[in-house]
C-alpha positions as CSV (number, residue, x, y, z in Angstrom):
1,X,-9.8,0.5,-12.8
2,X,-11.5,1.5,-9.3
3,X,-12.3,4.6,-8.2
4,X,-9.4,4.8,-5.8
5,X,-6.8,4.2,-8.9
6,X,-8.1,7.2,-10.9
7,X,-7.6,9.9,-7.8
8,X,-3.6,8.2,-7.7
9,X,-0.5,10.6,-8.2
10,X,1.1,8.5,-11.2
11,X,4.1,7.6,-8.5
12,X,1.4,5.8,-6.6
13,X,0.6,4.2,-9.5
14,X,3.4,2.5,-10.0
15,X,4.3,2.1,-6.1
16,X,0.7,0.2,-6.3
17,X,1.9,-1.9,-8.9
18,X,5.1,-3.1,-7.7
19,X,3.3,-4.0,-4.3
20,X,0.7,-6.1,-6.5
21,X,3.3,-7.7,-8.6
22,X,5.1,-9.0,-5.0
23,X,1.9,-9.8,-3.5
24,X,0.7,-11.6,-6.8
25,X,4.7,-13.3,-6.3
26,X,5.3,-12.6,-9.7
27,X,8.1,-10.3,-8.8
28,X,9.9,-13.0,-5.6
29,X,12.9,-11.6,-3.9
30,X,16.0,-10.5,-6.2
31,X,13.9,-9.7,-8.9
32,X,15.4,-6.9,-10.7
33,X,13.3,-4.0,-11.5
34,X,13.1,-2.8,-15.0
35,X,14.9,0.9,-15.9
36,X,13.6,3.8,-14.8
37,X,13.7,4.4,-18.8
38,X,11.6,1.6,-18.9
39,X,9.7,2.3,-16.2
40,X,9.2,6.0,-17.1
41,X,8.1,4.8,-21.2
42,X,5.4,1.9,-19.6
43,X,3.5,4.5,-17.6
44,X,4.0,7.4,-19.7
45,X,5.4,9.1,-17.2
46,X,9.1,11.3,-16.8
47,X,12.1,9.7,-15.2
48,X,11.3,11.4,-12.5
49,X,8.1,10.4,-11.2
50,X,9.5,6.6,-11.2
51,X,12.8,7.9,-9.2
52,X,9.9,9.5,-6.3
53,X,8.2,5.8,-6.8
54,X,11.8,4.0,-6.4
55,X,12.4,6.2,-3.2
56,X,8.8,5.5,-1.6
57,X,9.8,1.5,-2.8
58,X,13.0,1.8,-0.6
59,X,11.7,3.6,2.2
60,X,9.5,0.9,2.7
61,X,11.9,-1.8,2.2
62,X,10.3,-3.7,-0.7
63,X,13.5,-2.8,-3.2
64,X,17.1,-1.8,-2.9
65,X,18.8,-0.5,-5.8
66,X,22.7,-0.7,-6.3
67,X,24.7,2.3,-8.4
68,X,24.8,1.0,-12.2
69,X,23.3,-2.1,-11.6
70,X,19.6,-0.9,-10.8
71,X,16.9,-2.0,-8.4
72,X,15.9,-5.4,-7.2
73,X,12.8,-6.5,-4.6
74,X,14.4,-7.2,-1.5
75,X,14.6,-10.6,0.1
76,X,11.4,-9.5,2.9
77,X,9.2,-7.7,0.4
78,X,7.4,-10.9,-0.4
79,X,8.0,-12.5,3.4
80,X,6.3,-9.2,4.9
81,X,3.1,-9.6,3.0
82,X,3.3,-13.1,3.2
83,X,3.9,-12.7,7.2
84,X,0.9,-9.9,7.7
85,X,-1.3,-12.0,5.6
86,X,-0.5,-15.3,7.9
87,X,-0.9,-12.9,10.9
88,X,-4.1,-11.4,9.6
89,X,-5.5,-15.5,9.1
90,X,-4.6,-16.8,12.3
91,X,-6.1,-13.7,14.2
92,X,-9.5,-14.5,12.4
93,X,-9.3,-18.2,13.2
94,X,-9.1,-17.1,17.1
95,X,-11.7,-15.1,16.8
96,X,-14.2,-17.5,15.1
97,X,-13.2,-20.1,17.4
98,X,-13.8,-18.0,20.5
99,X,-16.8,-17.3,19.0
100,X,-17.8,-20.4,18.5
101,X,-17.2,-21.5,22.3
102,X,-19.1,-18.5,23.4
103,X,-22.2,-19.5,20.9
104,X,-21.7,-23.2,22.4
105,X,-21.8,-22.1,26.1
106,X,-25.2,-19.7,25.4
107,X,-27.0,-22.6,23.6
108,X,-25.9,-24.9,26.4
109,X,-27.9,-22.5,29.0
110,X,-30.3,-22.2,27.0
111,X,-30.9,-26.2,26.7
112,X,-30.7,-26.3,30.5
């Protein structure tokens, strides 16, 4: 466990995992979410500290829950992290490549 996950409110925790879980795509879009019973008896924690989790969850659109039925990842969770990952590679590619004209044109003065 890092250093970071031992300073987390146990609602982070869980928040942390659910993120992982979509990131991992274990949990894909329409994946229901266990009960916050179950929730609440896997991290040892009371029903209430998974409902502050399940709002934090829906706040940042990654689940929606439905009255009786329970909570479900929502059909961007996985696309947004997918999306900002995609985002994040093609940014470095442009920058490598600019780099790598900028190193060509200095080794081509140089060889002048």
């Amino acid at each position: 466990m890092s250093n970071e996950a031992v300073h987390m409110q146990p609602y982070q925790r869980i928040v942390q995992d659910v993120r992982d879980k979509i990131r991992s795509g274990s949990w894909t879009a329409g994946t229901k979410l266990p009960s916050t019973r179950e929730l609440a008896e896997e991290y040892g924690v009371a029903a209430g500290t998974v409902q502050r989790a399940l709002t934090e969850l829906r706040t940042a659109g990654l689940i929606y829950s439905h009255q009786g039925r329970g909570s479900f990842i929502t059909e961007t969770a996985s696309e947004s992290s997918e999306d900002s990952t995609a985002r994040a590679l093609r940014a470095l590619e442009e920058q490598v490549a600019d780099l790598a004209a900028r190193l060509e044109r200095i080794e081509k003065g140089r060889s002048d």
